[in-house]
C-alpha positions in Angstrom: 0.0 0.0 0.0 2.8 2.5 0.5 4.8 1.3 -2.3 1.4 2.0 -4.5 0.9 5.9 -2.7 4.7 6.4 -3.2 4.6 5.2 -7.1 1.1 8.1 -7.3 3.0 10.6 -5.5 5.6 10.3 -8.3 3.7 10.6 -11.2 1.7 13.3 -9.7 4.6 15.2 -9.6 6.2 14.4 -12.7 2.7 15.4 -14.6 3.1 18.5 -12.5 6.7 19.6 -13.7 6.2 18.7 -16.9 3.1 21.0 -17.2 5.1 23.7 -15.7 7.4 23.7 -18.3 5.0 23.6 -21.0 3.2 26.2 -19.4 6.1 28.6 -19.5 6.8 28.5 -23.4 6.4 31.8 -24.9 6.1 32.9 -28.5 7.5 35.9 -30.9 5.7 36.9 -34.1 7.6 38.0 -36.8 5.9 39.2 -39.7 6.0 41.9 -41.8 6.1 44.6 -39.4 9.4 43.1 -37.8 11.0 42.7 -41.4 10.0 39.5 -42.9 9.3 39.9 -46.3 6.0 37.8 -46.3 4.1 36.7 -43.4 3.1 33.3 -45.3 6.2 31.4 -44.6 6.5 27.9 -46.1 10.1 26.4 -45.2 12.5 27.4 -42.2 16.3 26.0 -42.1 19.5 26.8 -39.7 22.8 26.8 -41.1 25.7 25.8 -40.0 27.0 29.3 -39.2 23.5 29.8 -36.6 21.3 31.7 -39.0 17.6 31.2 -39.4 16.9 31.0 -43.4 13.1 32.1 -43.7 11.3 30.3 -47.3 8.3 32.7 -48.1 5.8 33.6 -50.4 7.8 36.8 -51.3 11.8 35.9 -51.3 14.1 34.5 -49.1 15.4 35.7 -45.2 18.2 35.2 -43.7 17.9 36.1 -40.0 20.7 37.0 -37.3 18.8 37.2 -34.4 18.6 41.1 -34.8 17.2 41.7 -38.5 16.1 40.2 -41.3 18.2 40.6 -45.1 15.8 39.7 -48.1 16.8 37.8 -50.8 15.0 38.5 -54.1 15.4 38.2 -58.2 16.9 41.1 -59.3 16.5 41.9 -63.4 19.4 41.3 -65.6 21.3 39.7 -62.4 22.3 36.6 -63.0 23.5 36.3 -59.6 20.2 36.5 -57.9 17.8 34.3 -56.7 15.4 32.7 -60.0 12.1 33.3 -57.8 10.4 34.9 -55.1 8.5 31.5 -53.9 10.5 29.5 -51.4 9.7 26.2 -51.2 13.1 24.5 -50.1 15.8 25.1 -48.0 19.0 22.7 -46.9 23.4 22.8 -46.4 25.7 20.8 -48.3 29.2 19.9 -46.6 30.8 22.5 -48.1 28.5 25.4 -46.3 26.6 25.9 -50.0 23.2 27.0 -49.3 20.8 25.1 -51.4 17.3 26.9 -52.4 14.5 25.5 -54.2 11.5 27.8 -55.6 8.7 27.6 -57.8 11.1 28.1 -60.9 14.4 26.6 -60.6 17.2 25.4 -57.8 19.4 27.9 -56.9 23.1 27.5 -54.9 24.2 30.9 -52.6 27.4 30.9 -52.0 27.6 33.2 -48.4 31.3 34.0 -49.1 30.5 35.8 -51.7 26.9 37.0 -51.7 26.1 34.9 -55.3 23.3 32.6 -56.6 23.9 30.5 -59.2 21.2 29.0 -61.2 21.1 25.4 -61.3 19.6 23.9 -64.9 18.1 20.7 -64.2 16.5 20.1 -67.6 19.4 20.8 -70.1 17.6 19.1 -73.1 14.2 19.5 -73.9 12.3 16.1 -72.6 9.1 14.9 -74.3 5.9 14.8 -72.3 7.3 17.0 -69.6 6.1 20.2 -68.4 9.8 21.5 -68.0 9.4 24.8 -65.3 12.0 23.6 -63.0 9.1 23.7 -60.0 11.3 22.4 -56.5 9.0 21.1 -53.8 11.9 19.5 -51.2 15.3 18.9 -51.0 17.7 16.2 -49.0 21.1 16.4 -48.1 22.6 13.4 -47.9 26.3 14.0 -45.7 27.4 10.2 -46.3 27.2 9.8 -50.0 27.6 13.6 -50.7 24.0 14.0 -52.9 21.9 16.2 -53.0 17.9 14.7 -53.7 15.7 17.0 -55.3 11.9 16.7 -55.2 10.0 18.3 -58.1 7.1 18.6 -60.2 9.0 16.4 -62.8 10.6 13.7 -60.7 12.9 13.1 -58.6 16.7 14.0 -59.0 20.1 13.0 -57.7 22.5 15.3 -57.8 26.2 14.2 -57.7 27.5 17.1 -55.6 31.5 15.6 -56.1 31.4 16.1 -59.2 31.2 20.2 -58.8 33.7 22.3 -59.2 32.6 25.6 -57.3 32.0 28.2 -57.8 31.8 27.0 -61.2 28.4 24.3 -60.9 27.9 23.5 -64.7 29.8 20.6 -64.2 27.0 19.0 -61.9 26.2 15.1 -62.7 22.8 14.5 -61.9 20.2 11.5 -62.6 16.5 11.8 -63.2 13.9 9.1 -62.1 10.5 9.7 -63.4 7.1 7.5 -63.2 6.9 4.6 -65.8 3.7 2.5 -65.6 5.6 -0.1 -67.6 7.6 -0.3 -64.2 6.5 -1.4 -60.6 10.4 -0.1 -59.3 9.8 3.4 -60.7 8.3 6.5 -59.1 5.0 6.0 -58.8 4.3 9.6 -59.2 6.4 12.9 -60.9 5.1 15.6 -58.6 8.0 14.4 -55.6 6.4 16.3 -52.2 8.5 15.1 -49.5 11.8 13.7 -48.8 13.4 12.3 -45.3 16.1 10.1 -44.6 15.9 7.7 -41.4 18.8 6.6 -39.3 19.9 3.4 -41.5 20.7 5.9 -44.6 17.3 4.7 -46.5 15.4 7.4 -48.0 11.7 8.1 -48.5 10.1 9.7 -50.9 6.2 11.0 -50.5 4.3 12.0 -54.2 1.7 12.9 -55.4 -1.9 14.4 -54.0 -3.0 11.2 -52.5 0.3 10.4 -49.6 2.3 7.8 -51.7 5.0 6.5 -50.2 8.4 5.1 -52.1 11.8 4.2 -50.4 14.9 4.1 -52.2 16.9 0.9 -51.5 20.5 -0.8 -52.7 21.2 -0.8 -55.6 18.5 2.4 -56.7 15.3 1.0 -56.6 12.3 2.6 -56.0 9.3 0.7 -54.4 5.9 1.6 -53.4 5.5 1.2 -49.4 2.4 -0.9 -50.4 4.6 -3.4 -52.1 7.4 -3.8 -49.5 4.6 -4.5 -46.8 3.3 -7.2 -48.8 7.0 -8.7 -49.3 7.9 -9.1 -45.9 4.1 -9.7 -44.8 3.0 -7.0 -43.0 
């Protein structure tokens, strides 16, 4: 009996503590008013360095804990961002900022205050709606690739084989949905990627939540078919 009004005691006060905490959280606003270019923001990444990169509706925001610095396409600059809608944000190794928008992948380079335009679709592809739309992006520190989600498949960019700052020697493969082919993408339009602890990564597509994961050697597999393989 006292063991049992010890044991209550306990959890009563571990419920307590941890509501106390909770209870203390406090929020800031930042929106227009306090800088941000857009108060519709869609993506939020730290870099390496501590800063707070800010994807909006209406340009990119870096943020030093003081102020916000916009990032937005500038005419006849080749050097600026391709688009005002943010829709990705990640770090390679090398501290390259990567930025994905509604038309085209950009690269900043912070050391020097340049974007460089990344081309994903050199050669015009039949059947493909070619605006370079990014919806995610994955950094992958191991293999040193760069996954990009888009409205046209998936990529995988070989980020070894750049030279920076000069990036138009960037090797990249494109998987895109064949419905001759139960190991392809199941969808183009590539909405999500993650990457979980053993290295595999997983791909969501599409409207409806598909699932694929990328296994050894490249193969992509709907979730609904590796749960039937291993009888789950």
């Amino acid at each position: 009996m006292k063991k049992t009004i010890i044991f209550w005691m306990l959890l009563l006060f571990i419920s307590q503590l941890s509501h106390a905490q909770y209870s203390n959280l406090k929020f800031e606003n930042f929106d227009t008013n306090k800088g941000l270019s857009s108060s519709t923001s869609v993506e939020i990444f730290q870099d390496s360095d501590g800063f707070l990169w800010f994807g909006t509706i209406d340009g990119l925001n870096k943020y030093d804990g003081y102020e916000f610095e916009i990032y937005r396409p500038i005419i006849n600059d080749i050097h600026s961002i391709s688009n005002n809608r943010i829709n990705a944000i990640t770090q390679d190794g090398k501290g390259y900022l990567w930025v994905g928008t509604s038309n085209g992948l950009n690269v900043f380079d912070k050391k020097s205050q340049k974007f460089y335009r990344i081309h994903l679709y050199k050669k015009k592809t039949e059947g493909l709606n070619l605006r370079e739309e990014i919806n995610s992006l994955l950094f992958d520190k191991k293999k040193n690739l760069l996954w990009v989600g888009t409205k046209n498949g998936l990529l995988q960019l070989d980020l070894a084989s750049v030279d920076a700052p000069d990036f138009s020697t960037l090797q990249y493969t494109r998987y895109i949905s064949n419905p001759k082919d139960i190991k392809s993408i199941d969808n183009n339009n590539v909405t999500n990627l993650i990457q979980d602890k053993k290295g595999t990564i997983w791909v969501g597509t599409g409207e409806i939540i598909y699932i694929d994961i990328i296994l050894k050697p490249i193969i992509l597999i709907e979730l609904k078919l590796l749960l039937k393989q291993i009888n789950i």
